[in-house]
N, C-alpha and C positions, 0 to 999 in steps of 0.2 A: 165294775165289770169291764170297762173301757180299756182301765188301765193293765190288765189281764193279758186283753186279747193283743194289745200293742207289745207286750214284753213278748206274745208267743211269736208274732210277724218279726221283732227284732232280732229272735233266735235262730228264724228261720231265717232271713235276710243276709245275716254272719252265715251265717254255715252257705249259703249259693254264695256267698261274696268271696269267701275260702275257696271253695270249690274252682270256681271261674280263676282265682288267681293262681291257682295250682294248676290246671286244664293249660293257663295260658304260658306260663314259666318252664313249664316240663314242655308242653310240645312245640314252643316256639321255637327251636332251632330243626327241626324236622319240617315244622312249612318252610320258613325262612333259608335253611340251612344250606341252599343252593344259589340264594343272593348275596347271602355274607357270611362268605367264605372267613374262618379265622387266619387271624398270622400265625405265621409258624413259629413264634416263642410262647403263645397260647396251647395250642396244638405239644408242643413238646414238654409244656407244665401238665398241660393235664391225661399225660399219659403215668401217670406219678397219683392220681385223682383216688382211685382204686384203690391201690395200697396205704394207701394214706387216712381214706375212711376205714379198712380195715384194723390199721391200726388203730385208730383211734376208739374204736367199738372193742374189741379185744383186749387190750393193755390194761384200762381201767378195770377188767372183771379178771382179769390175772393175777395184779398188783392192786390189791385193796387198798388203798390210800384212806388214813385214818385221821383226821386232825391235829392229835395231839402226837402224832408219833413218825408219823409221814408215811410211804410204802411199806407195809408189813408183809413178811411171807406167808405162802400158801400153798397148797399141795393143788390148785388148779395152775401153779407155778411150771411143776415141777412136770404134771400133767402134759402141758402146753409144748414145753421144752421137748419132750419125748412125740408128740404129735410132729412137732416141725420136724425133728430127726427121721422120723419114719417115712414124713412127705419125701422128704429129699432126698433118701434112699429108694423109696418105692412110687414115687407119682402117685398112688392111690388114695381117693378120697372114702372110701370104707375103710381101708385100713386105719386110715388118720384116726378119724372117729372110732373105731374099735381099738386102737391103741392109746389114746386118751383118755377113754372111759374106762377101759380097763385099768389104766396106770392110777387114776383119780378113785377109781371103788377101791386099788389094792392098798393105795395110801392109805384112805379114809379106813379102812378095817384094821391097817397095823397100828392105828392109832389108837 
């Protein structure tokens, strides 16, 4: 029973231990943020930060990457392509999104 109640306090211990180091990594430049100031080659990387985790999130679910074959086409390709056209024509983030999905249902039906 001992051995029980110790795995349950270990679980619980990791999970505050997580917590605490997230709590302390995300809001340490918000307390701190006025003592240590960044240099300005920091500061001009990471204004690059953004687009760089959106690509990153994005590209792989575009370009399904397959082991044995490497990037395969996709019609969330083709989708993607006509979103970005639309953005850069229209600034609109509804439209984005209702021109994507529509492009991707109209694929996916001629198919």
């Amino acid at each position: 029973m001992s051995d029980i109640v110790w795995q349950d306090w270990y679980a619980v211990l990791a999970v505050v231990l997580l917590f605490v180091c997230s709590v302390v990594t995300r809001s340490g430049y918000m307390v701190f943020g006025d003592y240590l100031p960044l240099p300005d080659g920091v500061r001009r990387a990471l204004r690059y930060a953004p687009a760089s985790a959106l690509t990153a999130i994005v590209l792989p679910d575009m370009l399904p990457w397959t082991a044995a074959a490497g990037p395969t086409f996709d019609y969330r390709l083709v989708a993607g392509i006509v979103a970005t056209l639309v953005f850069l024509r229209t600034r609109s983030a509804v439209l984005v999104i209702v021109s994507g999905m529509a492009t991707l249902w109209l694929l996916r039906w001629l198919a």
